[in-house]
C-alpha positions in Angstrom: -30.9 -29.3 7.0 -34.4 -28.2 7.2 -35.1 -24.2 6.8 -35.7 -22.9 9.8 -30.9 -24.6 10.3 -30.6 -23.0 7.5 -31.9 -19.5 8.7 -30.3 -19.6 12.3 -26.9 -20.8 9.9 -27.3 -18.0 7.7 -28.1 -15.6 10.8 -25.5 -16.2 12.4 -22.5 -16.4 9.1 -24.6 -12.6 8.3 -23.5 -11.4 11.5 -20.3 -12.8 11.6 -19.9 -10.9 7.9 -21.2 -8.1 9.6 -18.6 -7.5 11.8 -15.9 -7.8 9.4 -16.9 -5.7 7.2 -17.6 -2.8 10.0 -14.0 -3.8 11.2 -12.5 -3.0 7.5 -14.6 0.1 7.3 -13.7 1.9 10.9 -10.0 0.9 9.7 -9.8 2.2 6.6 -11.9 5.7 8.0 -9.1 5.9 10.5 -6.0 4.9 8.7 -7.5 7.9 6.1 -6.5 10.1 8.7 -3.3 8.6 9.9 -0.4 7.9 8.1 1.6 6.4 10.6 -1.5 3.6 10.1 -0.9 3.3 6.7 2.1 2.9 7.2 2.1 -0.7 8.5 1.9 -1.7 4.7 5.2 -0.9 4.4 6.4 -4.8 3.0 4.3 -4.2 -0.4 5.6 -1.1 -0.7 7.4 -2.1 -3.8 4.3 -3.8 -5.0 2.1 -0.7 -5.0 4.8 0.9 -6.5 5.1 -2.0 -9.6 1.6 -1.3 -10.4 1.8 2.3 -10.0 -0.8 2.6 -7.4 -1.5 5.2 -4.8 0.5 3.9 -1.4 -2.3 3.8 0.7 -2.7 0.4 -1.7 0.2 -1.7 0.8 -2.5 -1.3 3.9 -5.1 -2.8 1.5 -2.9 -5.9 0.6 -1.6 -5.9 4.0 -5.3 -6.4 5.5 -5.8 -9.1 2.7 -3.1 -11.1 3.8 -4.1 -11.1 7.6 -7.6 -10.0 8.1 -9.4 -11.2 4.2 -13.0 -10.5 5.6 -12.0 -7.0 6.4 -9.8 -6.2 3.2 -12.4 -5.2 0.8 -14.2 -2.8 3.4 -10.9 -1.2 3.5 -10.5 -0.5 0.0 -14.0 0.9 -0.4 -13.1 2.9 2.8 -10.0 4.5 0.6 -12.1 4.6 -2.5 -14.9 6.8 -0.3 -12.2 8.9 1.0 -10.7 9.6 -2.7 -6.9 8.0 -1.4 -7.6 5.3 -4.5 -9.5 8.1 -6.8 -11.1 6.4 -9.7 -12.2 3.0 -10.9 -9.0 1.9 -12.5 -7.1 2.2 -9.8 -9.7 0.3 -7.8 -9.7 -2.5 -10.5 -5.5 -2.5 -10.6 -5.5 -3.0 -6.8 -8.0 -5.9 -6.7 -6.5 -8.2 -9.3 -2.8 -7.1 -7.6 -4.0 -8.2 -3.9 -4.2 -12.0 -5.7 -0.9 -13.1 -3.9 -1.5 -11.1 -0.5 -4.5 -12.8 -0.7 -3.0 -16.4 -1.3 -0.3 -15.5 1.9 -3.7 -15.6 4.0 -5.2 -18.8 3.0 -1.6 -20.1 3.4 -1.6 -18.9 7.1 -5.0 -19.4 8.3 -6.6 -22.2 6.2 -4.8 -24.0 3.4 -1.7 -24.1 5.3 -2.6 -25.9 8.3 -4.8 -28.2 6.7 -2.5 -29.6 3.2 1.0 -29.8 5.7 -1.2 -32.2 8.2 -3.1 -34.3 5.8 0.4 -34.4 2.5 3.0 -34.2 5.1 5.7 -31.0 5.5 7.3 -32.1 2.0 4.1 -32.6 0.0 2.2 -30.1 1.9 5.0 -27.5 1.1 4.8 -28.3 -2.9 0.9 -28.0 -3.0 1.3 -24.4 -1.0 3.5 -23.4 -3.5 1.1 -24.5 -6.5 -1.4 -22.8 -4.9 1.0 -19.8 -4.3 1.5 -19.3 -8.0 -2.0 -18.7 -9.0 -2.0 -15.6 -6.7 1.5 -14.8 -8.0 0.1 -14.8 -11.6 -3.1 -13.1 -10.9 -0.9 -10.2 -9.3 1.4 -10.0 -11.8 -1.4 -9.7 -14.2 -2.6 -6.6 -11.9 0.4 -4.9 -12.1 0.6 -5.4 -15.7 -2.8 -3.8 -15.7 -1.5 -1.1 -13.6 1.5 -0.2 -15.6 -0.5 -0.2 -18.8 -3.5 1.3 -17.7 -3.0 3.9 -15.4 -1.5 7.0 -17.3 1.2 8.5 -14.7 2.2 7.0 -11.6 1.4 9.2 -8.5 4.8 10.6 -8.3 4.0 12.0 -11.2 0.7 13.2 -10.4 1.7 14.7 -7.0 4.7 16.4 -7.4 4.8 18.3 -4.2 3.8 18.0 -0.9 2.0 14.5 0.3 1.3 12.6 -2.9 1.8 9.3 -1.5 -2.0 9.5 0.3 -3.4 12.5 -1.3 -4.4 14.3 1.9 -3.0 17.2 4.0 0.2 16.8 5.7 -1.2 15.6 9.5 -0.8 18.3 12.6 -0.4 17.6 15.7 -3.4 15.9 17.7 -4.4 16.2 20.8 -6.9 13.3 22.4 -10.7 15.1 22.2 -9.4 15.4 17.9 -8.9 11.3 18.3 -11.9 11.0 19.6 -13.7 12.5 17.3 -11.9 11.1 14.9 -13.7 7.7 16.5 -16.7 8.8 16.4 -17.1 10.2 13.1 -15.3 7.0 11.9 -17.5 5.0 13.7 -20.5 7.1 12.1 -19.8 6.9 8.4 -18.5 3.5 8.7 -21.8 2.1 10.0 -23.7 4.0 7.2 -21.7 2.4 4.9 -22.4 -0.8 6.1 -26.2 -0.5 6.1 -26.3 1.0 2.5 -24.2 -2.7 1.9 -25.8 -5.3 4.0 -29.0 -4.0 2.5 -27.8 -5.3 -0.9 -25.7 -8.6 0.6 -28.3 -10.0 3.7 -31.1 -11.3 1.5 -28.7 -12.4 -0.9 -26.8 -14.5 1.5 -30.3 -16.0 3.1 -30.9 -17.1 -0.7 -27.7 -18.2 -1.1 -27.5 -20.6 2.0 -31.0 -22.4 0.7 -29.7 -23.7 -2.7 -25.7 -24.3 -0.9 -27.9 -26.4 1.6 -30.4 -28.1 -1.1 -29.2 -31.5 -2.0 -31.4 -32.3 -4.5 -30.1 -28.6 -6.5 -26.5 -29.6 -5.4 -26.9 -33.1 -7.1 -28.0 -31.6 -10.4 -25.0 -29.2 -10.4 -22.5 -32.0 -9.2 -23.5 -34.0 -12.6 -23.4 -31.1 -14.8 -19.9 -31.0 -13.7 -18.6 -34.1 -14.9 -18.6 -34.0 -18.0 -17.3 -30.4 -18.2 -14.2 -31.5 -16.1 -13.5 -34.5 -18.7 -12.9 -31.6 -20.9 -9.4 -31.2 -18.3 -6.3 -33.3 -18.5 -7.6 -35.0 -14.9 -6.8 -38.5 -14.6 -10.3 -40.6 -14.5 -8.9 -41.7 -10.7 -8.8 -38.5 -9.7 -11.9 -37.2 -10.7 -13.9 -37.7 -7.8 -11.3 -35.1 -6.4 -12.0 -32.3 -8.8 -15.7 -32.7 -8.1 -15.2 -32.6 -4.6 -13.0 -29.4 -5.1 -15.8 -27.5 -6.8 -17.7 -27.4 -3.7 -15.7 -28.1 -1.1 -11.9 -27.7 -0.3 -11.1 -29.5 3.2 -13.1 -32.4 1.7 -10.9 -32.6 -1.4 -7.9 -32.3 0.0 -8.5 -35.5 2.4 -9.4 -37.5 -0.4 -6.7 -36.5 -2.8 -4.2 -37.5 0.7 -6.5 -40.9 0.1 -5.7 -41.6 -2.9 -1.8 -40.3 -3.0 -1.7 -43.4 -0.4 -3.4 -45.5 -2.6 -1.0 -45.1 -5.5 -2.3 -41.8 -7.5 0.7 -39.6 -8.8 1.1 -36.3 -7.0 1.1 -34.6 -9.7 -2.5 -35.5 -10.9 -3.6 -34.8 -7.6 -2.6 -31.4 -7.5 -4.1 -30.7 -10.5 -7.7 -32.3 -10.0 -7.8 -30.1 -7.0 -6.6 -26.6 -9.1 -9.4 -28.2 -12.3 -11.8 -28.5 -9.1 -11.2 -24.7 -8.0 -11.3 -23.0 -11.8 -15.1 -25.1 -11.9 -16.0 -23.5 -8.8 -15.1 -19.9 -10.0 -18.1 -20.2 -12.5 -20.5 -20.8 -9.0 -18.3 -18.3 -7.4 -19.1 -15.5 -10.1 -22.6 -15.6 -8.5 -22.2 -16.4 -5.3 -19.8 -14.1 -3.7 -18.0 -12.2 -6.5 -21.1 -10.2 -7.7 -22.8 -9.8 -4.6 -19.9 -8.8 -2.5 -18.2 -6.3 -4.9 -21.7 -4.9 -6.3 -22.9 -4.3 -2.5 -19.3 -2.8 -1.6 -18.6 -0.6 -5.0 -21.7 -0.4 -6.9 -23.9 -1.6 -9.4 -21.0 -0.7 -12.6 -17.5 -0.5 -10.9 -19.2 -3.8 -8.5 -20.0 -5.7 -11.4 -16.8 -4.7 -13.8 -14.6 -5.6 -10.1 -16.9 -8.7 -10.4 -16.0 -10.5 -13.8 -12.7 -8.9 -13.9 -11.9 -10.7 -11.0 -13.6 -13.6 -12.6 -11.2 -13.9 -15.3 -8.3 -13.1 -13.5 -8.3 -15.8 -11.2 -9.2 -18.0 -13.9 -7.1 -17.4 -16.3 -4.1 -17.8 -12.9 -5.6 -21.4 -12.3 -5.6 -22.3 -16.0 -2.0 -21.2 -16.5 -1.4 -23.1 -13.1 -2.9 -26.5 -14.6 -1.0 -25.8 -18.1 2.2 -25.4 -16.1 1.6 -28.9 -14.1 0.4 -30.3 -17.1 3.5 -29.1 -19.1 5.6 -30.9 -16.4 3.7 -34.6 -16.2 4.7 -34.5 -20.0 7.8 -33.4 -20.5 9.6 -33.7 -17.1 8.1 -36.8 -15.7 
């Protein structure tokens, strides 16, 4: 792919970006204003209430489990409006989403893709793997919340409309909804400039070494030896490497060699070694950029590696687990 792909590529995945992000804004601009929006959370209710977060917190796992692209616009949109008011609370709901987050890849990509290449039975089993590292990483946010955040909001708020910290809603009549719109529309797409500022040129660099094969190769080798250090199965290998960098290709070859006679079990868990050697390219490729352009140079970059080492540490306990049941179960 010569530069001028990679530029239209990277044009056109910018844009793409673009609009999800604007989406998430203007959502979380409006929903700020109505609580019947907000409202739609209403399944992680108990969640929110776990960690000890402010309500408005169920919309923001609701929108990472159906609309990811759009889910972190919509907690800065709650941060901006003070609905989530400080940076712990910010940090809490993040590392809680990690199961919300899991539902989506379940629905819209790793779903579809693991039941059609392992079968329903198979494909079921590695869903549920993959399931538990989000279930871990969100009970380690809720942990986080309960520890960290002083009184929970019922606390806090007392009277009148704790659960969203703004003023009870009147009645509206339609030229207050539109300007409602339009001042949505207006602060959402100045948000979005101050961020795609920071996140464009990143993402044009980003695309040139992704696409370089010759930087690619160097990283690919670099890996191997660090994922000998993993209880992966020297047949399998070639599936953790392929993991690192990319998922869809993984998964068809660990379906390969499953037919071909490799245990299940050691499949499933080069792919999960595969994905906690990615999070180390991940750190640089999409965690700092994205939360640093979206929250800020300090709260972007704590959101950054705390994320970082929650969904590590989720994948290690995850292989430990599998591990733990090839050798004493099997």
């Amino acid at each position: 792919m010569d530069l001028v792909e990679i530029s239209i590529a990277a044009a056109i995945f910018t844009l793409k970006l673009t609009l999800f992000i604007y989406i998430g804004l203007f959502v979380a601009n409006i929903a700020c204003k109505r609580e019947k929006i907000l409202r739609l959370g209403i399944i992680f209710n108990p969640l929110v209430r776990w960690g000890k977060l402010p309500e408005c917190c169920a919309f923001y796992f609701l929108m990472s489990m159906v609309n990811l692209s759009s889910a972190a616009p919509t907690l800065l949109g709650f941060y901006k409006k003070g609905l989530v008011s400080d940076d712990k609370q910010v940090i809490a709901a993040t590392i809680t989403a990690g199961l919300p987050i899991m539902f989506w890849y379940v629905l819209f990509f790793t779903g579809p893709i693991a039941i059609g290449l392992f079968g329903i039975i198979n494909g079921i089993l590695f869903l549920a793997v993959w399931c538990a590292i989000g279930l871990i990483e969100t009970m380690m946010g809720v942990i986080y919340g309960r520890t960290r955040l002083s009184k929970s909001l019922q606390e806090r708020y007392p009277e009148g409309n704790y659960r969203f910290n703004v003023p009870t809603p009147t009645s509206k009549n339609l030229e207050d909804f539109k300007q409602e719109l339009k001042d949505a529309s207006k602060d959402s797409f100045e948000t979005l400039v101050k961020i795609m500022k920071i996140l464009a040129p990143v993402i044009f660099i980003l695309y040139v070494i992704i696409n370089s094969e010759a930087v690619m190769s160097h990283v690919n080798e670099s890996l191997r030896p660090i994922a000998l250090i993993f209880p992966v199965e020297a047949e399998a290998l070639p599936i953790t490497i392929s993991s690192a960098f990319n998922l869809i290709v993984a998964l068809s070859l660990a379906q390969q060699l499953i037919m071909g006679g490799l245990p299940l079990i050691d499949a499933f868990m080069a792919i999960i070694v595969g994905m906690f050697l990615f999070n180390f390219f991940e750190l640089f490729h999409s965690l700092i950029p994205y939360n640093v352009a979206f929250f800020g140079r300090k709260l972007g970059l704590r959101l950054a590696w705390v994320l970082f080492l929650a969904i590590g540490a989720s994948e290690l306990a995850v292989i430990l687990i599998l591990w733990s049941i090839k050798v004493f179960m099997m």
